[in-house]
VEXDREN-2710 file (C-alpha; in Angstrom, 1 decimal):
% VEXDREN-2710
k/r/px/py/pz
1/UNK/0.0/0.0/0.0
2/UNK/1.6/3.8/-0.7
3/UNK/-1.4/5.6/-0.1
4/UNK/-3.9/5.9/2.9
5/UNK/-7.1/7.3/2.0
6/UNK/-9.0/9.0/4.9
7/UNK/-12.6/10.2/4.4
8/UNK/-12.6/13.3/6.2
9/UNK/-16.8/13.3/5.9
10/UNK/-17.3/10.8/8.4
11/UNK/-15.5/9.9/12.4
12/UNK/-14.3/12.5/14.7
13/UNK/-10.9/14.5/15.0
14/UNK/-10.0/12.0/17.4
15/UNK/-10.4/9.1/14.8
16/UNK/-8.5/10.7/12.4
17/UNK/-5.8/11.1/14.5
18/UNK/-5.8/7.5/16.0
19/UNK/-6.1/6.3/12.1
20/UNK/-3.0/8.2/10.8
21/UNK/-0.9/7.3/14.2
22/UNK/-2.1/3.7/12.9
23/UNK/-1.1/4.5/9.2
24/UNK/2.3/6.2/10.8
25/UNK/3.0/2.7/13.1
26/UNK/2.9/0.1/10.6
27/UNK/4.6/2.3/7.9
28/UNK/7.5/2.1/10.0
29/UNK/7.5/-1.3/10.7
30/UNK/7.5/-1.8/7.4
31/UNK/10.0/0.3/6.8
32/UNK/7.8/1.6/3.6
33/UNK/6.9/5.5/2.8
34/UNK/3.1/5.6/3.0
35/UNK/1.3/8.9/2.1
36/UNK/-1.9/10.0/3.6
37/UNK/-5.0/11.2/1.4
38/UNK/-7.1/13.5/3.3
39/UNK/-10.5/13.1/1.1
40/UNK/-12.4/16.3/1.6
41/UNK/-15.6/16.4/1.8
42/UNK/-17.0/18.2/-1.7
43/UNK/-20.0/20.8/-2.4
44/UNK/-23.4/19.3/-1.4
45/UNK/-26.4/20.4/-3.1
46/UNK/-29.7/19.1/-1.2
47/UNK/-32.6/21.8/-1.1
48/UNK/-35.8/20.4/-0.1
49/UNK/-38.9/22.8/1.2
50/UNK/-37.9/26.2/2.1
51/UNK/-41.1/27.7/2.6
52/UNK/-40.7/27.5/6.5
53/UNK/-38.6/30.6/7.5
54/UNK/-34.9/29.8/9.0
55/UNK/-33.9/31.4/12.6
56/UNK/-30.5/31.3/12.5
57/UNK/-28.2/30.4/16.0
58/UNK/-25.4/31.8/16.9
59/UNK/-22.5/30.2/15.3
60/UNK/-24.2/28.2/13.2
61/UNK/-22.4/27.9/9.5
62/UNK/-23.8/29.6/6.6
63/UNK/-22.4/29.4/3.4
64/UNK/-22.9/31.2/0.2
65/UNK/-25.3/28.3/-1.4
66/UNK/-27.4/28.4/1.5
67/UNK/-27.3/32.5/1.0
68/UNK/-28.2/32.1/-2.3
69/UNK/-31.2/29.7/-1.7
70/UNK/-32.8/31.8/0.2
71/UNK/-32.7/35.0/-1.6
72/UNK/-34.3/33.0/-4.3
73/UNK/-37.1/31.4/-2.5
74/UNK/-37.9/34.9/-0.5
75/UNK/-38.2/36.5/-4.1
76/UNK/-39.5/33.8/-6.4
77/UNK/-41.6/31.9/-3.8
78/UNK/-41.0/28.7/-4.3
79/UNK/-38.2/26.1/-3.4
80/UNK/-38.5/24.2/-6.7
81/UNK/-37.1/27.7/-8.0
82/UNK/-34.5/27.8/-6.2
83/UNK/-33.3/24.4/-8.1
84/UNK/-33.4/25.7/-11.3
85/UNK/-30.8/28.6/-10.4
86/UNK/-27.9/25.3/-9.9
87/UNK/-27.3/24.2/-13.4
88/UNK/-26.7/27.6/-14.1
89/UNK/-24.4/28.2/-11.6
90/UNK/-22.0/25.2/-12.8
91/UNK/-22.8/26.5/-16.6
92/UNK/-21.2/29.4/-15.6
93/UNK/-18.5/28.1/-13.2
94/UNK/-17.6/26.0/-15.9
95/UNK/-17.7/28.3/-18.9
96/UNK/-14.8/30.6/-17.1
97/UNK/-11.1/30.6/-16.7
98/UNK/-11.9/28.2/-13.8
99/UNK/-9.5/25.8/-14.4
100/UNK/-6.5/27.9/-16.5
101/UNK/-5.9/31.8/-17.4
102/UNK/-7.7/32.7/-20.2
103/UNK/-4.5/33.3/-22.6
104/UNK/-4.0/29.3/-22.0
105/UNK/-7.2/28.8/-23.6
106/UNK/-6.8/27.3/-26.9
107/UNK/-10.3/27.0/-28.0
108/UNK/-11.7/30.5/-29.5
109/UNK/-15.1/30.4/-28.6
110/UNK/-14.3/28.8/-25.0
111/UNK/-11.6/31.9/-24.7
112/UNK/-14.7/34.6/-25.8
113/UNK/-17.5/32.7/-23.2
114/UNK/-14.6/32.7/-20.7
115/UNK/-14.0/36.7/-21.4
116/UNK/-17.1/38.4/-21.5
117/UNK/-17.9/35.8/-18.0
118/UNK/-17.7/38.0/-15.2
119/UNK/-16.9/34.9/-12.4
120/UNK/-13.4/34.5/-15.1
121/UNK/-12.5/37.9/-13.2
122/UNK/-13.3/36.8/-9.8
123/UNK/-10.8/34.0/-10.3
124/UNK/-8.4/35.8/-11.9
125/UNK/-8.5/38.4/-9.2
126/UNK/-8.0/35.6/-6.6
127/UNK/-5.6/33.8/-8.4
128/UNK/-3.8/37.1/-8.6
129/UNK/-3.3/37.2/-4.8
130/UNK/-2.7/33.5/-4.1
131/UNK/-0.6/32.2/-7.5
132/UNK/0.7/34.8/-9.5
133/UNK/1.5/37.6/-7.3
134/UNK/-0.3/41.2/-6.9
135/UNK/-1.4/42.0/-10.4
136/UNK/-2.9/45.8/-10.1
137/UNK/-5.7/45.2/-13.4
138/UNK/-6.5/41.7/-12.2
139/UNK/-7.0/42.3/-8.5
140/UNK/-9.1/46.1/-9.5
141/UNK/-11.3/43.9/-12.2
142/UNK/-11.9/40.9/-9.8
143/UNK/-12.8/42.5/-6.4
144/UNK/-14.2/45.9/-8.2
145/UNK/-16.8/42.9/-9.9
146/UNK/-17.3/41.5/-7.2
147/UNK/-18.8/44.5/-5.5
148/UNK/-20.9/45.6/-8.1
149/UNK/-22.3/42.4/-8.2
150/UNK/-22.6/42.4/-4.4
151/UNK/-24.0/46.6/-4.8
152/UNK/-26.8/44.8/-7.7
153/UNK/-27.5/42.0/-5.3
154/UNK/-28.2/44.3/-2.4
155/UNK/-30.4/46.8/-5.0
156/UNK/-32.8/43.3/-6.0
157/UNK/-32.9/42.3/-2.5
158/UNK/-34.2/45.6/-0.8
159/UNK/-36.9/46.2/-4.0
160/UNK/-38.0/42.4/-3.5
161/UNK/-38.1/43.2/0.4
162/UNK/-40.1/46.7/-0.4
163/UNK/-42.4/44.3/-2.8
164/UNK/-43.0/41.6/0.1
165/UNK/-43.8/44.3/2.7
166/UNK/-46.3/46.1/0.4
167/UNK/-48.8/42.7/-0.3
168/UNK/-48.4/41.8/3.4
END
């Protein structure tokens, strides 16, 4: 065996640790490098009903699917709506310099999509700060997109609010 594969979705910290001291033990007896593959757990996507309104505690986690969710069911009423909004999501996750920068893109029209996508400058922004090193025009396009799309988001969300108080 070279590699230990650990599901991190499932057992306690404690586990974990007693499993890799485990991996670590016998490794050495064996005198044999074994690495250790922590499996992460991925995105979930599971909506059910979401008519019921949602207190939130203190401390609980929220994350920016759950955000979106419900934004979508306050304005369009409807959980089942709320599903629709995924596939495009990934559409446009995947139709963006997601997984290279877009002068590594070889394919024209993949290249164009990728361009006029505004998550491509999000990434490129990030991967500005974590890969490449401070680029001025990347970081201003990402984060200056990302809060006029925060700015639009807060402008839908307080004329669906006004449009919910008025019919109650």
């Amino acid at each position: 065996m070279n590699v230990a594969r650990i599901n991190f979705s499932h057992s306690t910290h404690d586990q974990h640790a007693a499993t890799i001291a485990l991996v670590r033990e016998v490794a050495e007896e064996m005198r044999r490098p074994v690495a250790i593959l922590g499996d992460l757990q991925g995105p979930r996507i599971r909506i059910g009903d979401l008519a019921a309104p949602r207190q939130l505690e203190e401390g609980s986690d929220v994350d920016a699917a759950h955000v979106v969710c419900s934004l979508a069911e306050v304005h369009l009423g409807s959980g089942e709506a709320v599903q629709a909004l995924f596939p495009l999501l990934f559409v446009t996750l995947f139709l963006s310099s997601m997984n290279m920068p877009r002068n590594l893109i070889e394919i024209d029209w993949f290249r164009t999509v990728a361009t006029i996508n505004p998550v491509s400058y999000l990434i490129e922004g990030m991967r500005s700060l974590i890969i490449i090193g401070w680029d001025p025009e990347a970081l201003a396009l990402g984060f200056g997109l990302g809060l006029a799309i925060a700015a639009a988001a807060l402008v839908a969300a307080s004329f669906a609010l006004k449009g919910r108080l008025a019919r109650a």
